[in-house]
C-alpha positions as CSV (number, residue, x, y, z in Angstrom):
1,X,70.6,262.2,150.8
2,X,67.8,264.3,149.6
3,X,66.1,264.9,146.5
4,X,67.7,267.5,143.8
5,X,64.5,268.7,142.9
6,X,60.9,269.0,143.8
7,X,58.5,265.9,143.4
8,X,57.3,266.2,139.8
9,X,53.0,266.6,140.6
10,X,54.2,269.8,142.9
11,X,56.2,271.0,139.6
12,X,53.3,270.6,137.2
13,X,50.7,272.4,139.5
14,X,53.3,275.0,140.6
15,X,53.8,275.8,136.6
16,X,49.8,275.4,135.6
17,X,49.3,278.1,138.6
18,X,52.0,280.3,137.5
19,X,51.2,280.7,134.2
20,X,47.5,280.8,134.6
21,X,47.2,283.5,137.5
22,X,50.3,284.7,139.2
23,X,52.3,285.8,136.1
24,X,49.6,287.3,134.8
25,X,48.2,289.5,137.7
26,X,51.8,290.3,138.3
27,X,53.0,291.5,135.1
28,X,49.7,292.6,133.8
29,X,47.7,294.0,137.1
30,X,50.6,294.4,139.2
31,X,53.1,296.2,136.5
32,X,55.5,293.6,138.1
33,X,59.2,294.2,137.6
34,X,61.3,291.7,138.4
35,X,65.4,292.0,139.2
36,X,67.9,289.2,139.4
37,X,66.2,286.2,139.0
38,X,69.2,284.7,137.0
39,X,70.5,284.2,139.8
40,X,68.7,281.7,141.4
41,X,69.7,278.1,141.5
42,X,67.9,275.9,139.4
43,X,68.1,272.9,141.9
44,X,68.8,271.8,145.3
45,X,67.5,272.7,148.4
46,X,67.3,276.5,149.3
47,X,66.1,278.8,151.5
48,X,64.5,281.7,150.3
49,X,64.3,285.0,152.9
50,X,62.8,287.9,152.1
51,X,60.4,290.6,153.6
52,X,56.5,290.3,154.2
53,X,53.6,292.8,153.4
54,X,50.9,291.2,152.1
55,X,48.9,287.7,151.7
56,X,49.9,287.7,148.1
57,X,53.6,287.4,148.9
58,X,54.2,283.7,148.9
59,X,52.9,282.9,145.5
60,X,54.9,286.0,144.2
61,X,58.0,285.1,145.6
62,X,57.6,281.5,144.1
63,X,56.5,283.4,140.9
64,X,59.7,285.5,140.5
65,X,62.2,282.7,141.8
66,X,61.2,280.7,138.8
67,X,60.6,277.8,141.3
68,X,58.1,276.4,143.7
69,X,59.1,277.7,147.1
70,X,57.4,276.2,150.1
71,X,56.1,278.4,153.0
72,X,54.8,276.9,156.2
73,X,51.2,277.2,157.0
74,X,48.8,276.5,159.9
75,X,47.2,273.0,160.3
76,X,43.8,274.1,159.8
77,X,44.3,275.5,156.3
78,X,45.0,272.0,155.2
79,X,41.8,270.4,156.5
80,X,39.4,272.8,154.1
81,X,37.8,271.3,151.1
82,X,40.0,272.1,147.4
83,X,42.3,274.4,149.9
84,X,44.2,271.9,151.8
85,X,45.0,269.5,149.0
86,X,46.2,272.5,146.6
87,X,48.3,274.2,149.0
88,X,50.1,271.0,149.9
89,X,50.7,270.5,146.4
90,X,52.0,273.9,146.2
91,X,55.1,272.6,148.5
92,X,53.0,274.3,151.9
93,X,53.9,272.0,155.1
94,X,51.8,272.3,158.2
95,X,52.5,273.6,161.3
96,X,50.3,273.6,164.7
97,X,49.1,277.0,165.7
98,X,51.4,277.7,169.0
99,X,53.8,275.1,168.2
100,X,57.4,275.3,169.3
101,X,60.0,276.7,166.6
102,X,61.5,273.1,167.0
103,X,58.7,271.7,165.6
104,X,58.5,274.5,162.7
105,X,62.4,273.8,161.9
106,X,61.8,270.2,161.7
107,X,58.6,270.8,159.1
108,X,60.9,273.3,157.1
109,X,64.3,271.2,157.1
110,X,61.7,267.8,155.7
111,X,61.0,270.1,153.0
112,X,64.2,270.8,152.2
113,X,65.4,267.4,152.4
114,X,62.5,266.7,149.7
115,X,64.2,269.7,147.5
116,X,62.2,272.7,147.9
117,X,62.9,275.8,148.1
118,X,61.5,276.7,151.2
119,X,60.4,279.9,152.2
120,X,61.0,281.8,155.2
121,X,59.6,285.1,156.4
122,X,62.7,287.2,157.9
123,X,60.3,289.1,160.3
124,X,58.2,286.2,160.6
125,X,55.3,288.6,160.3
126,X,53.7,291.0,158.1
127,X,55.0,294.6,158.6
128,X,53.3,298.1,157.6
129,X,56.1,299.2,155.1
130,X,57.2,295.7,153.7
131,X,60.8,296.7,156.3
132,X,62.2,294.5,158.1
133,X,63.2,296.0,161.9
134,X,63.5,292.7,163.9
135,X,65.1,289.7,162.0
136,X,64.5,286.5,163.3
137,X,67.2,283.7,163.3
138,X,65.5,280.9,162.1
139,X,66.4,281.4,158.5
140,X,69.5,281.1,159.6
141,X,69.3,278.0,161.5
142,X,68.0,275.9,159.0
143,X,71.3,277.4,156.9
144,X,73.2,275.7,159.7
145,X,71.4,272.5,159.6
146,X,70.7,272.0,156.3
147,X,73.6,273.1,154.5
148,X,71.1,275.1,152.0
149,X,72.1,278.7,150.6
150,X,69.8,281.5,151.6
151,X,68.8,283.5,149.2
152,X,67.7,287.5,149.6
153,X,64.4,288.8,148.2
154,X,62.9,291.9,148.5
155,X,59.1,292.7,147.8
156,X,58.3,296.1,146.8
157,X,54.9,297.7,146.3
158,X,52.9,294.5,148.1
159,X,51.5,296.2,151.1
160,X,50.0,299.0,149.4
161,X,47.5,296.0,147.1
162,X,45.3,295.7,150.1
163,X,44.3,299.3,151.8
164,X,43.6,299.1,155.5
165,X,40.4,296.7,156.1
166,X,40.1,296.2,151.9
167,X,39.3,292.9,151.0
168,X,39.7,293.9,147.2
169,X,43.1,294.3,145.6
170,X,43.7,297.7,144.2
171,X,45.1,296.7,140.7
172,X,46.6,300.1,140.0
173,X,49.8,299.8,142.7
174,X,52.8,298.9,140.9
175,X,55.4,295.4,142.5
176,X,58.6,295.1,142.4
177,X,60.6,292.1,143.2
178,X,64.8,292.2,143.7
179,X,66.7,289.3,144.3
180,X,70.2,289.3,145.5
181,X,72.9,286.7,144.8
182,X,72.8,283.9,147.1
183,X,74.3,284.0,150.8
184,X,76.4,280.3,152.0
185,X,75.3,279.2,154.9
186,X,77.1,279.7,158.3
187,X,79.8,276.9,159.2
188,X,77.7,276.3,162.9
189,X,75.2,277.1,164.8
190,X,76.8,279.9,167.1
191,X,74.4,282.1,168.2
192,X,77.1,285.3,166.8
193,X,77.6,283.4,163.7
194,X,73.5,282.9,163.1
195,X,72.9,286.9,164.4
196,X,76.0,288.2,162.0
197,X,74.2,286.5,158.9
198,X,70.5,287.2,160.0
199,X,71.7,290.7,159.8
200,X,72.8,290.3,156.7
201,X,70.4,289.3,155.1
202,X,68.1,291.6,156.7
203,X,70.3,294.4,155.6
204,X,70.8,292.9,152.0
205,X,66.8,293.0,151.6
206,X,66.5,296.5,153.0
207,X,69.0,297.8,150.8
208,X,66.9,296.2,147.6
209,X,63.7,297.5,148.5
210,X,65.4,301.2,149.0
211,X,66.1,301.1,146.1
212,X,61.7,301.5,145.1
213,X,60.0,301.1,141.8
């Protein structure tokens, strides 16, 4: 039986980060707008899919979901000084560079057995526009195996922060973050069933961020 919540030291920093530099540079630099977020549950494990533009996603989406949300991260990350401690705090589990997905669902249904909210990338990597063209299943799968809800965000406005080779953020490009009602999760782990609600989702989070500013 797993936890209902996340483990109380990952709660304080996730709300002492928050509220000292995420909210602000969204709502203040970013213009941030945010959309839906009564509807995310307050406990339990869940996973959270939405599209990926920029670096500055992850802590956004934990931001606007009102809850830490753990996203995977490589192995090395975790071995710097002040980095690796903090983002493992944060709710980020490690994962091998060129591991197997098996060994990237395992990581990501731990943390959901712990009670996160954990995080997954539709795509599974950045794309140009913030679309999503080629949803990946494994969202999905960890539905199947887990039990957890997936729920549907879309970030708009992210990948125009960073111009092309900028390591600076341009403060003056608005965000806007959608979130859609929760999705159950499929009853196995078909390969149709896993496809129909991939697709889903995907289209449920292009839908959102049509809809802009």
């Amino acid at each position: 039986m797993g936890q209902s919540r996340e483990p109380k030291v990952n709660l304080l920093l996730y709300h002492l980060f928050k509220w000292s530099v995420v909210s602000p540079a969204l709502h203040l630099a970013f213009r941030g707008r945010v959309f839906g977020a009564e509807q995310v549950p307050r406990v339990g494990p869940l996973i959270v899919v939405s599209n990926h533009a920029s670096h500055l996603d992850p802590p956004l989406v934990s931001c606007c979901v009102r809850r830490p949300v753990a996203f995977m991260a490589k192995e090395e990350l975790f071995e710097v000084p002040v980095l690796g401690p903090a983002i493992r705090l944060y709710g980020a589990y490690p994962v091998k560079r060129g591991a197997s997905d098996r060994n990237a669902i395992r990581a990501a249904l731990a943390s959901l057995e712990q009670g996160w909210a954990t995080g997954v990338f539709l795509q599974g990597t950045r794309t140009p526009d913030g679309r999503i063209t080629e949803p990946q299943l494994g969202a999905a799968l960890l539905a199947a195996k887990s039990g957890a809800s997936l729920l549907p965000v879309s970030l708009w406005g992210t990948n125009a922060i960073f111009g092309k080779g900028s390591k600076v953020p341009n403060l003056l490009k608005p965000v806007t973050v959608r979130i859609a009602p929760p999705l159950p999760p499929p009853r196995s782990t078909n390969r149709q069933e896993l496809e129909a609600l991939t697709q889903t989702c995907a289209e449920t989070i292009n839908a959102l961020h049509a809809l802009g500013r």
